[in-house]
Structures are given as C-alpha cells and as structure tokens.
C-alpha positions as a printed NumPy array, in Angstrom:
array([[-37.354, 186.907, -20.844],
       [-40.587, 184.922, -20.827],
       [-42.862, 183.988, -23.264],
       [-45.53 , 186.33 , -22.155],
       [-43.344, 189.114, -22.489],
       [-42.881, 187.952, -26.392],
       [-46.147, 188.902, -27.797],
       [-47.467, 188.014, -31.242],
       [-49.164, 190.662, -33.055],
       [-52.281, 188.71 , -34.111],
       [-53.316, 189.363, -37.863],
       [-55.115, 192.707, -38.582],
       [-58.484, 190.497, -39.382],
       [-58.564, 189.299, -35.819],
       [-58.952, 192.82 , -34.619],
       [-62.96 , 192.56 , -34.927],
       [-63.079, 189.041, -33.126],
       [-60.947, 190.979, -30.36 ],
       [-63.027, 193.853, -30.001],
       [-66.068, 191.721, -29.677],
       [-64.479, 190.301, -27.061],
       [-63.978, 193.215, -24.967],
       [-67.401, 194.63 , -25.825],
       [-68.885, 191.236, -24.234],
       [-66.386, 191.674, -21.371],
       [-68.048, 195.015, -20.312],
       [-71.604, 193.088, -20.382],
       [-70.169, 191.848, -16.491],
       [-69.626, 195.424, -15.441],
       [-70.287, 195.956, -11.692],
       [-70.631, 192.102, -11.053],
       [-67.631, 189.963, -11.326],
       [-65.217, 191.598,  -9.018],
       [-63.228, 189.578,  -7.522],
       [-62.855, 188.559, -10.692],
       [-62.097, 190.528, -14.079],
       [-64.251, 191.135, -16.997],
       [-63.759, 188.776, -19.984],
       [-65.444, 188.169, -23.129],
       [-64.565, 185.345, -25.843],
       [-65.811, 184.515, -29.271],
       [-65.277, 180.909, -30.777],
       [-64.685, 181.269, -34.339],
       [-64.626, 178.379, -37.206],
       [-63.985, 178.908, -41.225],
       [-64.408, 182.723, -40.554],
       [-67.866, 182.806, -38.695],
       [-68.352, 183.076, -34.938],
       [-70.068, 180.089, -33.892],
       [-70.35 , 180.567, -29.938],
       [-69.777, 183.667, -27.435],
       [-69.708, 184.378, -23.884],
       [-68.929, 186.402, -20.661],
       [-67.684, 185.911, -17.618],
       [-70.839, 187.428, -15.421],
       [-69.434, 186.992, -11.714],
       [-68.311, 184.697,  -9.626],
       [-68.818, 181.014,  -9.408],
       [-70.791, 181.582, -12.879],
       [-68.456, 180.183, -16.162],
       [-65.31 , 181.632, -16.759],
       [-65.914, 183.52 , -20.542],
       [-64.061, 180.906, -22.807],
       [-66.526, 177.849, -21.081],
       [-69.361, 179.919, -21.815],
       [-68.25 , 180.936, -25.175],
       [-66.827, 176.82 , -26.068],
       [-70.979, 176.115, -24.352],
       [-72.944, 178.083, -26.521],
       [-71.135, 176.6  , -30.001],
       [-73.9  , 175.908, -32.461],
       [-71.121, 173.749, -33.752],
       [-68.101, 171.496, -33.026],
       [-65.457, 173.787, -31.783],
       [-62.562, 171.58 , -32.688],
       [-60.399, 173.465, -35.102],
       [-61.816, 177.008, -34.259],
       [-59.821, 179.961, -33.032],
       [-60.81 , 181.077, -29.537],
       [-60.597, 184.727, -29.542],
       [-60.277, 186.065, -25.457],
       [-59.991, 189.529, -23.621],
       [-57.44 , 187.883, -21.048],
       [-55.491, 185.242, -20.491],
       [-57.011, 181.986, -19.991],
       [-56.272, 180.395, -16.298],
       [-54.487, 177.306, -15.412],
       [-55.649, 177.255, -11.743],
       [-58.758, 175.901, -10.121],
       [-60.766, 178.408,  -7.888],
       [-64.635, 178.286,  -7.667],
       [-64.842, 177.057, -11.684],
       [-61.796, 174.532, -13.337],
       [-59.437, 176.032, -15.327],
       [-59.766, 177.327, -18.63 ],
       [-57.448, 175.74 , -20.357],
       [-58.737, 172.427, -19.683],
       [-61.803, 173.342, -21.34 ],
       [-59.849, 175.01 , -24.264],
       [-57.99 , 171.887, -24.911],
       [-60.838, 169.336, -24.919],
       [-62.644, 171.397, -27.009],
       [-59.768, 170.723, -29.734],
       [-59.4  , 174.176, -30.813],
       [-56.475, 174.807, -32.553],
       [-55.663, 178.977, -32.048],
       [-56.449, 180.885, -29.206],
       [-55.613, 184.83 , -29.57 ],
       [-55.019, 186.824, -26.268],
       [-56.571, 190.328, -25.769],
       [-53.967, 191.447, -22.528],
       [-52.144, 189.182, -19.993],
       [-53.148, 188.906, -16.404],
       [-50.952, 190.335, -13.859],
       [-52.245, 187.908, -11.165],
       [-49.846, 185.999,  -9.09 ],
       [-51.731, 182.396, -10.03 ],
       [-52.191, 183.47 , -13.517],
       [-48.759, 185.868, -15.555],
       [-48.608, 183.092, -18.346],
       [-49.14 , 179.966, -17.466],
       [-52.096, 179.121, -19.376],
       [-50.434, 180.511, -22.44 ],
       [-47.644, 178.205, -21.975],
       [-50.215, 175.205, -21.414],
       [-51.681, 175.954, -24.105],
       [-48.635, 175.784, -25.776],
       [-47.503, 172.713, -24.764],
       [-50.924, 171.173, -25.777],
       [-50.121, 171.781, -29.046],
       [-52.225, 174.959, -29.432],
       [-51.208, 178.155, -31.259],
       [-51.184, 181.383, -29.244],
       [-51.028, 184.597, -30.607],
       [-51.115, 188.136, -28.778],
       [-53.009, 191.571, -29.504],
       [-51.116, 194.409, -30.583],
       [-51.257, 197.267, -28.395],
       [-54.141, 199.303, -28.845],
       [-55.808, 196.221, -28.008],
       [-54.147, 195.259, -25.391],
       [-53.987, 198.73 , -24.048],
       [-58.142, 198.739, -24.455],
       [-58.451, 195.237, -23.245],
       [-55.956, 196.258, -20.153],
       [-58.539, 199.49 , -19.392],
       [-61.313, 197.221, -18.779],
       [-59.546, 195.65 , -15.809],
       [-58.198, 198.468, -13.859],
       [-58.949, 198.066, -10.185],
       [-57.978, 194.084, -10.927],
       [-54.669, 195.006, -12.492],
       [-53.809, 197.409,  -9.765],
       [-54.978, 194.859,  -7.304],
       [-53.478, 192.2  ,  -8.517],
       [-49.715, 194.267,  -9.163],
       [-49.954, 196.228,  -5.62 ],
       [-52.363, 194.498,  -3.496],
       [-54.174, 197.679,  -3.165],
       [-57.558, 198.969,  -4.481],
       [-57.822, 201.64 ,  -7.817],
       [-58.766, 204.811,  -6.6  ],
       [-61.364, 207.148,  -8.038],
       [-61.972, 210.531,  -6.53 ],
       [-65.374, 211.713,  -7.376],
       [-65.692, 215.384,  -6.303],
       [-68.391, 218.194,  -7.208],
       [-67.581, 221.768,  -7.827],
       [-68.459, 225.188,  -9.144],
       [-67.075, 227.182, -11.881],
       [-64.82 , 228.503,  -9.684],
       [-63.065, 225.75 ,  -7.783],
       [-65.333, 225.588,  -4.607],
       [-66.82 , 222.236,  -3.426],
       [-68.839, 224.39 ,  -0.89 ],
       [-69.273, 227.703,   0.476],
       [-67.797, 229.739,   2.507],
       [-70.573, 227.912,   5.244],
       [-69.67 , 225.137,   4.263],
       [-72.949, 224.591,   2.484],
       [-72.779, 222.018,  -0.131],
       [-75.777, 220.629,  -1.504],
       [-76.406, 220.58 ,  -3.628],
       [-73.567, 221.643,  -6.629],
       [-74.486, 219.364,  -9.061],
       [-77.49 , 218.423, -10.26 ],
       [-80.587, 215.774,  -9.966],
       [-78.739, 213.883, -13.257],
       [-75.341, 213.951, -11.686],
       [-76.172, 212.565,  -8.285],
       [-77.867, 209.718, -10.101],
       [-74.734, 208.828, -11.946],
       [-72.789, 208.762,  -8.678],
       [-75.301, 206.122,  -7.351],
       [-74.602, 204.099, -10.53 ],
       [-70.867, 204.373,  -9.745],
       [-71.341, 203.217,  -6.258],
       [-73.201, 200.431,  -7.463],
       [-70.229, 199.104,  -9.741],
       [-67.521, 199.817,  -6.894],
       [-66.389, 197.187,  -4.269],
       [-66.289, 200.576,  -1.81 ],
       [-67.552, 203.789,  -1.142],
       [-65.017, 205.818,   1.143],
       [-65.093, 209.361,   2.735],
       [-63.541, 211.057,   5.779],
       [-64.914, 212.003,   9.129],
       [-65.998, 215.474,   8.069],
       [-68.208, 214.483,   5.433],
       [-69.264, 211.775,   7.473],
       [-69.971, 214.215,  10.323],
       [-71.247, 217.741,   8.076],
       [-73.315, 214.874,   5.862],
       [-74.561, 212.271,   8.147],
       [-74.612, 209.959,   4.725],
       [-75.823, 206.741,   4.301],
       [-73.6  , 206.126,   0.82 ],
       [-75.52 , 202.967,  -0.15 ],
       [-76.996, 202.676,  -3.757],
       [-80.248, 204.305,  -4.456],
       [-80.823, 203.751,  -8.264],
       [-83.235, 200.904,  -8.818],
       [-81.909, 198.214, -11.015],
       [-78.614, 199.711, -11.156],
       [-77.153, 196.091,  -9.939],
       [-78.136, 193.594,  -7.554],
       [-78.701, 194.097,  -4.167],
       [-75.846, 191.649,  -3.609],
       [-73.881, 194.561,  -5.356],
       [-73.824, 197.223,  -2.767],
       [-70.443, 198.648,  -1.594],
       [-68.596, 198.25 ,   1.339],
       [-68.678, 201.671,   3.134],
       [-65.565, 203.303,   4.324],
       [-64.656, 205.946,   6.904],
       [-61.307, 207.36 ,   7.283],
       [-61.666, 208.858,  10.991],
       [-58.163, 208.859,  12.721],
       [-59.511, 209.61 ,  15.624],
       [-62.693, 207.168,  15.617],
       [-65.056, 210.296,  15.879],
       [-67.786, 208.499,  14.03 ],
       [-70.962, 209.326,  16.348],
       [-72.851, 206.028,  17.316],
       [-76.205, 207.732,  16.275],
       [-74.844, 208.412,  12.819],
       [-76.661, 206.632,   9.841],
       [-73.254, 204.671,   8.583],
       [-73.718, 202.917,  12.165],
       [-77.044, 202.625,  13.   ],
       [-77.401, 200.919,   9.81 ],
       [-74.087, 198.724,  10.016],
       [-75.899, 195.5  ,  10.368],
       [-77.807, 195.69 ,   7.093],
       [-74.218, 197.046,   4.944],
       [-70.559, 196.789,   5.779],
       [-69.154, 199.643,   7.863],
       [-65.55 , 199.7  ,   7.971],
       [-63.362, 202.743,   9.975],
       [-59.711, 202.974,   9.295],
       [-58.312, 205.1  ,  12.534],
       [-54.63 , 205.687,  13.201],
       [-53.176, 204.195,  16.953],
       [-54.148, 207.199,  19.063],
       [-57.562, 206.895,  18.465],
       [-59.236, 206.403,  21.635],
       [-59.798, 202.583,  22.981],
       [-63.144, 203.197,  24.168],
       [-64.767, 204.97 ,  21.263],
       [-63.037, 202.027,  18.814],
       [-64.517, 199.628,  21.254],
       [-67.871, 201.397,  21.203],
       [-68.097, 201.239,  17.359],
       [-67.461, 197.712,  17.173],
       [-69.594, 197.141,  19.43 ],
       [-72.352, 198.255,  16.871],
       [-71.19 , 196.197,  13.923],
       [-68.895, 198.493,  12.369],
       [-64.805, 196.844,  11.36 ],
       [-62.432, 199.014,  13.255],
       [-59.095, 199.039,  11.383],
       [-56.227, 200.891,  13.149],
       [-53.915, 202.021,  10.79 ],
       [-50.192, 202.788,  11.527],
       [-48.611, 205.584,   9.249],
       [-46.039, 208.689,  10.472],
       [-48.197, 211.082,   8.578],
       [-51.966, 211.234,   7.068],
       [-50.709, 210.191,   3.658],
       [-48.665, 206.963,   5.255],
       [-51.892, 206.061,   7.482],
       [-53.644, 206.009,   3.636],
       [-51.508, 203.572,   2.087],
       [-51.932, 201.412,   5.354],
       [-55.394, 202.021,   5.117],
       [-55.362, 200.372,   1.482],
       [-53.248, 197.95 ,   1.821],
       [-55.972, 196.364,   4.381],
       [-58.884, 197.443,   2.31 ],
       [-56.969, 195.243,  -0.377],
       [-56.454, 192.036,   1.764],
       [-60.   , 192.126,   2.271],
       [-60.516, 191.559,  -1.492],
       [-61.513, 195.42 ,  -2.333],
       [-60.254, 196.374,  -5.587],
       [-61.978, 199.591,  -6.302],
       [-62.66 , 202.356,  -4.299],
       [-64.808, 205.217,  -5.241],
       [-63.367, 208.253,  -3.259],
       [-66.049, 210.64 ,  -2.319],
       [-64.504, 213.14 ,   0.04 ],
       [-63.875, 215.589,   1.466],
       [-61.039, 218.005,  -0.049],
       [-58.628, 216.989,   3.483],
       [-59.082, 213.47 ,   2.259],
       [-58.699, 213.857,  -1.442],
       [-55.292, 215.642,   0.084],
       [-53.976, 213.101,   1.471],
       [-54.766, 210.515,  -0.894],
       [-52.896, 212.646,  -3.213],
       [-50.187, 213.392,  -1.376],
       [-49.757, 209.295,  -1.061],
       [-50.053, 208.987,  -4.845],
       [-53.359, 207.085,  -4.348],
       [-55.687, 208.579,  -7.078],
       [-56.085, 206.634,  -9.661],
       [-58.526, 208.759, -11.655],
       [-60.538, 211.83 , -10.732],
       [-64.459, 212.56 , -11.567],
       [-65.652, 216.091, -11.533],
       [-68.595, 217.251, -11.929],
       [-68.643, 220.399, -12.783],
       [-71.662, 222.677, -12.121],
       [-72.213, 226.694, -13.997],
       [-72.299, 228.25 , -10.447],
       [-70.073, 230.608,  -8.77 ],
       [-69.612, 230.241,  -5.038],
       [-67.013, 233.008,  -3.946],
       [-65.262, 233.266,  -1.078],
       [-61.575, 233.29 ,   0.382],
       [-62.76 , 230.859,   3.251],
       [-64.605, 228.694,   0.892],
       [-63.283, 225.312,  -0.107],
       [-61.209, 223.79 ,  -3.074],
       [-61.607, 220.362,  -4.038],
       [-58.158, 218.965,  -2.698],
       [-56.276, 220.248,   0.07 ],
       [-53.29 , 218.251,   1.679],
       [-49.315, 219.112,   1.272],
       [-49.527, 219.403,  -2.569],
       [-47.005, 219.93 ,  -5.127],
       [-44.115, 222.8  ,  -4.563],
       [-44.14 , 223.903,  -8.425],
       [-46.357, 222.762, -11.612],
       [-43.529, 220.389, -12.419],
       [-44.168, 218.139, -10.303],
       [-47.88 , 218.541, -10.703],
       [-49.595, 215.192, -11.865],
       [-50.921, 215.117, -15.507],
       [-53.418, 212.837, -16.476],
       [-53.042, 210.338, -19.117],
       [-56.714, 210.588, -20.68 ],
       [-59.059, 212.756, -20.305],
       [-62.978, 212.583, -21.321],
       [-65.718, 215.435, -21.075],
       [-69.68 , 214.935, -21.087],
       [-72.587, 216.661, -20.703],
       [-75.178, 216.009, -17.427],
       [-77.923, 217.79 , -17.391],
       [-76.86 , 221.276, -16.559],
       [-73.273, 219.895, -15.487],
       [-70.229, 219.364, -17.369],
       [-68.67 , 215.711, -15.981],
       [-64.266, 215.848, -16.56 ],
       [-63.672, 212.167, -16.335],
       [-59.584, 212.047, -16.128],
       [-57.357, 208.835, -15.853],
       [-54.17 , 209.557, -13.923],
       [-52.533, 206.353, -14.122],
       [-52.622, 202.765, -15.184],
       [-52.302, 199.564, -14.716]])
C-alpha cells in the first residue's frame, strides 16, 4: 500500500483553512481546464498570511500564488491546499519546489490527484524534504474531490464527464407530438444553459437536433467567460448527414466543429465537411452505444474533459446505454404536452426492470423562473 493511500486525518481546526481552500478553488471555475481548480491558504501562528488560486493555464499553480501574496515570511507556516501539490514541470515548475524554498514546515492536502504524472509524488517529496503532510478527512476530501470532476474522470478513464442537460414538461415530453420544442423552459433557464456552455470544454448533440434545430451552440451570455472560453462543438452524426449550409458549418472557421461518424458514413459527404473546416472523426463501435465510448475516448485525447450533453432523447439513449452520463440537468417546465407519439427525454435500449435502473448519488432542486431545475449526480470520480 502507498503512502497516499494512508491518509492523515488533519486536526478538526484545519477544517476552516481547508474549506477556504476549496472556496478559492471554485474562483477558477470555467477557466483552468486542462487543469483542475485549486485554492491554498498559507497560514503562520494561527492567521492566514497569503492566499491564492490557480486561474488557468500557464498562470501560477495555487500554492505559488498563495507562498506570493505572503504579507510575511512563510517559513514555518502550514500550507493548507485543495489538491495535491505537483512534482512535474509543465507550463509552470513544480509546486513542491516552491513549497520547499519557502521553508514551510506542514502542508495539509484537501484530495489526491488521480493524474498519471501526479498520484503522490509530491506528497512523498515533500516528505523527504523534511516537511509534514497531513490529509483531509473525508467530507473534505469528498467536497474537495467534487470540485474536480471532469479532471478526475479524465484523468482515471481518459474520457470526458458527461452531463446531459435536457428540458421537459410535467409530463415527461421534451417535445410534442410535432416535434415542436421551443421553447419548454423558460427565458431564465436558457440563460443558465449558456452559462454552462461557457464553463464546458464541449457542447455535443446528435444529428436530429442538429438537423430539427439548425443550432449554433456557442455562448451567448455576455461576460459569462472569456471569449477564449467557448466550447468545442460536437455532432454525433453516424452517417455524416450534417448539411454544409447548416450554421455548425458555415461558422466552423470562427469555433471548433467536430463530427464523430461511424465507418459507413459516406466518403464523400466526410470529405465534403472537412473540406469546410469541420474535424471528421470516424468512430468504430458494433452498436450506437460502442460508437459512444469510441467517440469519447477521442474527444478525451484531444484534451476534452467535460462534455455538456444537450440532445436529443436517441442520443441521451445511447449515452446511457454506454454508461456515459455522468450527471443529468432537467429543467423542468409546469406544462403538459400530451401525446402517445410525443417524445420522452431518453430513448435507447434501457433497463429490463427498475433494478437495474441507475440511482443517482445526489440530488439538488432549484427554482428558475417559472421552472423547477433537478440537478442529479450519477456517479463520481
């Protein structure tokens, strides 16, 4: 067994140093990925005396901004951090360099990180360097660990977290019996979504929403994030039906377009599309639900880590079916719709009995406007 899998519970009184920490992780929100959120606090003879975040990359790592904004000589201080400090250089030096010319004498660890160039090795230099290291207990860690989800899940399965985002009525139907859709929720909700977008590496739907909606899925809430910020946009299209004149290509040049077909997908109308910018990825899979884990798995080598799943319910289906949603959010709108040819919100093989039915781990309920928003957490990381 390791040392990281030996964890120290760190003393009740560092609990509030901790949970600073994470509440300055969250200040990077929507900016740092690749990268995770972290926060640290530097604190000497019981007073904080520097703090800092890690706000995205190439910018300081948390614990050199933290150890750089000390109104005091750090040596002797405990450094209190949401993750575990690196030992590798990438586009900033390692952490624990800083940590140990600093001179401080206690660092206490929020969560570990699962990455393959991190998993303990700064604890241990830190260690060696003659510093003590002590570990959260686990509500903590489990809160510190929920800040980092689509880097965890990254970082463990090379693939991106998954959220499906999905609008219904009050009866199950994410459109009519027309296929009318818009729109279910309301003015408030849609603005939200745009705020999610804005925070995810990608945006992803499939060919019939792409086709019914003609959308443009970029991020239309000003000062939401950078511009720099804006998502990747995804179409799952086995068949590379994406019309030419459609908005996701005409516009490819000014965001990412990526398609994710299977192999029968015509050569021409692959060719066609790349032609016009978009990134053609053919991926091979027996079934729909094999062709979405391929589909991942190359999202993922291209450094996405989150995916915001918008639709439609065949989609959402086959995600499911592949054990690919992460978390769901549904908005919820007090309409009724009708209909026996009207649609659900997921569609796909499904479960044979309620057994075997998912059940999510968390689940959170808010208010928007008119809507109600069901924010559930099906697995983690």
């Amino acid at each position: 067994m390791t040392a990281l899998t030996i964890q120290t519970l760190a003393p009740e009184r560092d609990a509030v140093h901790l949970g600073r920490t994470l509440e300055l992780a969250q200040r990077g929100s929507g900016r740092t990925s690749p990268n995770p959120l972290v926060g640290a606090v530097v604190v000497k003879d019981g007073r904080p005396i520097g703090e800092g975040f890690h706000s995205g990359p190439g910018e300081a790592h948390a614990e050199a901004a933290a150890l750089g904004a000390c109104g005091e000589d750090p040596a002797g201080a405990t450094l209190y951090v949401s993750l575990e400090p690196c030992a590798h250089h990438g586009r900033t030096p390692p952490c624990v360099e800083a940590i140990l010319a600093a001179g401080v004498e206690r660092v206490v660890i929020a969560s570990d990180d699962p990455s393959a160039m991190a998993s303990g090795r700064g604890p241990e230099l830190l260690r060696g360097g003659g510093v003590e290291v002590g570990w959260a207990g686990e509500e903590v860690a489990r809160s510190a660990r929920l800040l980092n989800q689509p880097f965890r899940k990254h970082a463990l399965t090379g693939r991106p977290l998954v959220v499906f985002k999905s609008a219904l009525t009050l009866d199950g139907r994410v459109a009519t019996r027309t296929g009318d859709s818009r729109w279910i929720s309301s003015e408030e909700s849609r603005a939200r979504v745009h705020r999610w977008r804005a925070e995810a590496d990608a945006v992803a739907v499939g060919i019939g929403t792409a086709i019914a909606d003609d959308p443009l899925l970029t991020v239309r809430v000003e000062g939401a994030v950078e511009a720099t910020r804006a998502p990747r946009r995804v179409v799952f299209d086995s068949r590379a039906r994406l019309p030419a004149r459609s908005r996701l290509v005409q516009s490819a040049a000014d965001a990412p377009v990526i398609l994710i077909c299977s192999p029968a997908a015509p050569r021409a109308a692959r060719e066609i599309l790349a032609a016009a910018g978009v990134e053609v990825i053919v991926s091979e899979g027996e079934d729909e639900a094999a062709r979405v884990g391929a589909g991942l798995d190359a999202l993922g080598d291209r450094g996405v880590q989150s995916l915001l799943l918008e639709g439609g319910p065949r989609l959402g289906g086959a995600f499911l079916d592949a054990g690919e949603i992460d978390a769901l959010r549904v908005f919820v709108a007090p309409i009724l719709a009708g209909g026996r040819d009207a649609r659900g919100v997921l569609e796909g093989r499904g479960v044979a009995s309620i057994a075997d039915a998912d059940r999510a781990l968390a689940v959170e309920v808010e208010r928007i406007g008119d809507d109600t928003l069901i924010d559930a957490r099906v697995r983690e990381w």
